[in-house]
C-alpha positions, 0 to 999 in steps of 0.5 A, a space after each residue: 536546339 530548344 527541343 534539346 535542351 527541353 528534352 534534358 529538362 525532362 530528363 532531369 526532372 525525370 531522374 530527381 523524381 526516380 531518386 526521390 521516389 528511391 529515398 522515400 522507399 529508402 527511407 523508413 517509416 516512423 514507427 509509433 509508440 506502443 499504446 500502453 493502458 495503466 491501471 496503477 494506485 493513487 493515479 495522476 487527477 488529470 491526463 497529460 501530467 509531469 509524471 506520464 510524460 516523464 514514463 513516456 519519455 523514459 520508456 518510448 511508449 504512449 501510457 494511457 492511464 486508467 481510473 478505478 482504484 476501489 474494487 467496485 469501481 474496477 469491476 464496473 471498468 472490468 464488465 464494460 470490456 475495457 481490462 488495462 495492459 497493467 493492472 496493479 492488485 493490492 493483495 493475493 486475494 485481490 489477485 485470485 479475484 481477477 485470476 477467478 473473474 478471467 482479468 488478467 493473464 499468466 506469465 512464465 518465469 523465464 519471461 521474468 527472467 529474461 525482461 527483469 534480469 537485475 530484479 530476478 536475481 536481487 529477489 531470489 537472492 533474498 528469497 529463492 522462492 519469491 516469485 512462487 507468490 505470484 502463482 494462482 492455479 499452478 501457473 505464474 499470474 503476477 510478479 510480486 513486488 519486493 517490499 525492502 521495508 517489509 519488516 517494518 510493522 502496521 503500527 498503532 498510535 495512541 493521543 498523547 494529549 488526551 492521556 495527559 489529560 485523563 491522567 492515564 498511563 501508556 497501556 501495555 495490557 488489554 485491561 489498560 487499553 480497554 479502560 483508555 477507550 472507554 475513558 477517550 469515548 465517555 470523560 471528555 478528552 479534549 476538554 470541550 464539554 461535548 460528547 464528540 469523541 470516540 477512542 478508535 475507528 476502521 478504513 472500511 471503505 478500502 478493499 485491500 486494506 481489509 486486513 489492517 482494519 482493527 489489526 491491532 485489535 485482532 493482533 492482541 489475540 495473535 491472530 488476524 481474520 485474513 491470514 492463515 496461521 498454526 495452531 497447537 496441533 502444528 495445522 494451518 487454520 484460517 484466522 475467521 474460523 478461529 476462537 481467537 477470532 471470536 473472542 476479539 469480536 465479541 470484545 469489538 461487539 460490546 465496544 461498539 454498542 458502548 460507543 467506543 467505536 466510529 459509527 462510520 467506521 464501515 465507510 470511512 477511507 483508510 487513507 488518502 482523504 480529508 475525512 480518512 482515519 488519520 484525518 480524524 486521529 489529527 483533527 481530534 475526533 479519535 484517539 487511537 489509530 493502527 491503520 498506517 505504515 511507518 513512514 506515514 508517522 514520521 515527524 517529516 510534516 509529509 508522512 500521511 499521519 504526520 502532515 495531518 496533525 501539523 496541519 491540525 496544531 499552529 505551534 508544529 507548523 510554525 516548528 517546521 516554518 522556522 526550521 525550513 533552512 536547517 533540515 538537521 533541527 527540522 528532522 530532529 525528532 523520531 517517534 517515541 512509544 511513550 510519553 516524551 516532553 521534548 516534543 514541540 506540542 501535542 503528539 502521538 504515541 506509537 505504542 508497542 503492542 499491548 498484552 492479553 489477559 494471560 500475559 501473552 504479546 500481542 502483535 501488529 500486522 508486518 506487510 513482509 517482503 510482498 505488498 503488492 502484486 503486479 498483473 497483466 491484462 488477459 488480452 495483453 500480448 506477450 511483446 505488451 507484457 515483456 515491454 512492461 517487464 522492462 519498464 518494471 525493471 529499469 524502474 526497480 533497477 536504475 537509479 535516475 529511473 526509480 528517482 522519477 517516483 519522487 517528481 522533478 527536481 526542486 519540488 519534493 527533492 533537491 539536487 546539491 553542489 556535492 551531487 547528493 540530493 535532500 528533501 525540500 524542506 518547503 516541499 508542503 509549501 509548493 503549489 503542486 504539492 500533494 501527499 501522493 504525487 497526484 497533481 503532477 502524476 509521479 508517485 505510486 501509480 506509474 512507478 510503483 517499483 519503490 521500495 523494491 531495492 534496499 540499495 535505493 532507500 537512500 537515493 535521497 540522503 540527508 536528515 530526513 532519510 536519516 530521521 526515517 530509517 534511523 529514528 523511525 523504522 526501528 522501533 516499528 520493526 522492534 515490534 511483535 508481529 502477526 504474520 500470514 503462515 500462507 505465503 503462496 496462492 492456494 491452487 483453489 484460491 480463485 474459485 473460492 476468492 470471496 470466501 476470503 475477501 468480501 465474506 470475510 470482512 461483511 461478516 466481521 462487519 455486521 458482527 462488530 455492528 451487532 447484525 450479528 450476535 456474535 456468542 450464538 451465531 457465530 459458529 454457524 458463519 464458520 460451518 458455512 464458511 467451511 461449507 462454502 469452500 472453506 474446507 477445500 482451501 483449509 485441505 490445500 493450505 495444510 498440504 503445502 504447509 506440510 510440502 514445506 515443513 517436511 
């Protein structure tokens, strides 16, 4: 009997074994997330924040996020081998660079199509030829990234204070502006008895931003060293082989050996930094500024331009403190592009774009409906590319989604009874704030679809939004622009990317400086530039100006 029933024993125990054996086959593998290495702008100060786990989350993958945000930087990153999954490039010159140097890979349309189906669509219907803007070489190599602000210009601000106290006029013309700056440099602005002040400066130290750098300056003489434009003849020219080019250099030039300009404009940061340009436009070190979007000079006390001077005055701190519960009162003031005595204290003028010698307008630089371009790595699989695409999407397209750029509920934004949201109007006081996002990681690196979709530029509606798009980009969007005719990477852009990126701006550099003698030298960097491949591109330009225009 015992042998028996140890004999069912065995049995049973063999039998659980089979049928746990079975449900372990049975039972699948988990599988784990796909790794995704992320190479965006302004990234997160440290691993493992709000923002990569909010991603992580929302997207079922491990974002590893990478470093490098200068052109220098990246190409050390780039030369050890390690090329991200996602490579954000600010310019379609930075996107022939990495076309050029075999960084990132091409995508198709249908791939675009098929993964990013609302964005496709909300592009095309805007523009049926957006996604042309992304081709290199005949074929697609980024997904360019809708910019629904793009109207809006890169507009100049000038000190109103210092104005007053020289007792001068808004300038409108040239003349004007020019008699201001020696005035700002030369008399004494601020009234402190020392030699400490210079009227403008540049955000030389920031690679794509080569294009803001003097925009304004250039755009007097309706033209920008970067961008392509028509002459008289009908033909596109580059802008650095243009007379007009020449003319505002030679008048740069003489500022700069009279002390107008920044000494350290060549390496001073365009943005994102206590010694940027808009750093010393607020703290009193320039007078005049023209590097900064819109947004960045709304009186919120967040934009770039705007959070800097409040710091830089006690009488607009203590305006904001005081008006913390009432966002109508705290939201109240748009810009104004002449003097205005209804401002709390010391403010600054968004001046509209003077005139030239002969009356003609000058201009600002309009970012247009690209801004950036989206990449991805050469190595990276078409599964890798189409989950990006499908985060792209869902960021661009999805409400809750594209609501994670602005962080988590109660910092920068807040959740109301009637089910809207508004801005945090103590968001500058919360131990995590930063302008960029970057202590808790949400902003531009990881979502960077922002501003893609008109139909979400008032997911957050209160006064603020109001002040922004109602009070603020009108005026910058009133203002003549200086626009690049090319809107398409030329088929030889990346075999001659250099000529149109780092040549450019080192030889605008030195001229300014006085390496180079602008009235007899100059001519001769414009034959070279030709010579170098200049003539290529300049054929190539006018070939697709010409498919265009009939």
């Amino acid at each position: 009997m015992k042998k028996f029933v140890s004999l069912l024993l065995i049995l049973a125990l063999m039998l659980s074994a089979q049928v746990f054996v079975a449900s372990a086959e049975e039972e699948p593998a988990t599988e784990e997330p796909m790794v995704i290495t992320w190479l965006g702008a302004s990234p997160p100060l440290t691993d493992d924040t709000w923002g990569e786990q909010a991603f992580e989350e929302a997207f079922g993958v491990d974002v590893q996020i990478v470093r490098a945000e200068t052109a220098e930087e990246q190409t050390v990153l780039f030369a050890s081998g390690e090329v991200p999954d996602f490579i954000l490039a600010g310019s379609v010159s930075r996107l022939a660079d990495l076309v050029d140097q075999g960084i990132v890979r091409p995508v198709t349309l249908e791939m675009i199509e098929e993964n990013m189906p609302g964005y496709y669509a909300m592009c095309t219907s805007y523009d049926p030829g957006f996604f042309d803007k992304g081709i290199v070489d005949n074929e697609i190599y980024a997904v360019p990234r809708y910019n629904a602000t793009g109207e809006a210009a890169i507009g100049a601000a000038i000190r109103s204070d210092w104005l007053e106290n020289l007792g001068l006029a808004v300038p409108t013309t040239l003349e004007e502006l020019e008699a201001v700056f020696y005035a700002f440099a030369q008399d004494d602005p601020d009234g402190n008895g020392q030699d400490d002040t210079y009227a403008l400066s540049a955000g030389g130290n920031s690679g794509a931003m080569g294009r803001y750098m003097f925009q304004s300056i250039f755009g007097i003489f309706g033209v920008n060293p970067l961008f392509w434009t028509e002459n008289e003849e009908g033909e596109l020219e580059y802008g650095f082989t243009t007379d007009e080019v020449k003319e505002a250099l030679k008048l740069l030039s003489k500022w700069y050996a009279d002390g107008l300009i920044d000494p350290e404009f060549i390496t001073t940061d365009a943005r994102s930094s206590g010694t940027d340009v808009a750093s010393k436009f607020a703290s009193g070190q320039i007078g005049y500024i023209d590097c900064l979007s819109y947004d960045d000079y709304q009186w919120d006390n967040d934009g770039h331009m705007s959070a800097k001077w409040v710091a830089n005055d006690e009488a607009w701190q203590q305006f904001f403190a005081d008006n913390a519960e009432n966002p109508t009162e705290m939201y109240k003031y748009g810009v104004t592009s002449d003097f205005d005595d209804s401002y709390v204290s010391k403010y600054y003028i968004n001046l509209a774009p003077v005139a030239n010698s002969d009356g003609t307008p000058g201009g600002y630089v309009k970012e247009g409906n690209v801004n950036s371009y989206l990449c991805f790595g050469a190595n990276t699989s078409d599964e890798k590319v189409a989950k990006i695409l499908q985060i792209l999407e869902q960021e661009a397209m999805d409400e809750d989604t594209y609501m994670l750029h602005f962080g988590p509920e109660g910092l920068q934004w807040l959740q109301e009874e009637d089910g809207t949201r508004s801005y945090n109007p103590n968001y500058t006081e919360e131990e995590n704030y930063h302008p960029q996002g970057q202590i808790l990681g949400y902003g531009w690196c990881l979502f960077p679809m922002y501003w893609s979709n008109p139909e979400f530029l008032t997911v957050i509606s209160d006064a603020r939004n109001d002040q922004r798009y109602e009070r603020t980009l009108p005026l910058f969007a009133s203002f003549n622009d200086v626009s690049d005719a090319l809107t398409v990477s030329l088929p030889s852009a990346s075999e001659y990317s250099e000529i149109t990126s780092t040549y450019i701006t080192n030889n605008v550099y030195m001229a300014i400086r006085g390496d180079i003698d602008v009235e007899t030298q100059w001519d001769d960097i414009v034959a070279e530039w030709f010579a170098m491949g200049g003539d290529v591109l300049t054929q190539e330009a006018n070939e697709w100006w010409d498919s265009v225009n009939g």
